[in-house]
N, C-alpha and C positions, 0 to 999 in steps of 0.2 A: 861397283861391281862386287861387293864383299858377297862375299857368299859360305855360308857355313855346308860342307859335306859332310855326308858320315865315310865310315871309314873304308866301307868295301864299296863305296862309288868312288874312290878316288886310286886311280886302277890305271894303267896305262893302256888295258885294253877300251879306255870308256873317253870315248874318241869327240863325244856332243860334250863332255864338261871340259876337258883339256881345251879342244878351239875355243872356247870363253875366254883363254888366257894365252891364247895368241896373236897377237897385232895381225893388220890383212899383208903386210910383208912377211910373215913367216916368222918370227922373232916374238921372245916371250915374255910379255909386259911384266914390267917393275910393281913390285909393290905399294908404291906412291901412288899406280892406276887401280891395281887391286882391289887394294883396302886390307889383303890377306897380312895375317902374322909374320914372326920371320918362319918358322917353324911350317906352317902351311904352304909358304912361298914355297919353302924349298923342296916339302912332298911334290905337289906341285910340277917345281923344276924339273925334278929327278922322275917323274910320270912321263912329262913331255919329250924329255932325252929319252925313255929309255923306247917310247911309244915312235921315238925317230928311229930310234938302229931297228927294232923290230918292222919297220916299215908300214907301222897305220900312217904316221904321220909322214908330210917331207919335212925335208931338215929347210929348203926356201919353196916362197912363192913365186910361181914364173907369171907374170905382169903382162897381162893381154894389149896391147894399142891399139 
């Protein structure tokens, strides 16, 4: 899943690239799965946090049965 962005797509309002680096439980895959840098990971991290408290994203996935 390595994927190189540029700098103003990687935005916390940009909600179709962040779910790329979310697992379907809600939780935000490791860079083992990535492929991303540490330096990316952590842009990355710090998008998906911040795009939870601003509330695009949930903080979990609620699991249908």
């Amino acid at each position: 899943m390595h994927q190189k962005f540029q700098k103003q797509d990687l935005n916390y309002k940009n909600i179709l690239l962040l779910r790329k680096f979310i697992s379907p439980e809600g939780k935000i895959l490791p860079r083992r799965l990535t492929g991303l840098d540490t330096k990316q990971q952590r842009k990355i991290s710090n998008a998906i946090k911040n795009a939870r408290i601003m509330g695009f994203l949930p903080f979990i996935r609620i699991a249908l049965y």
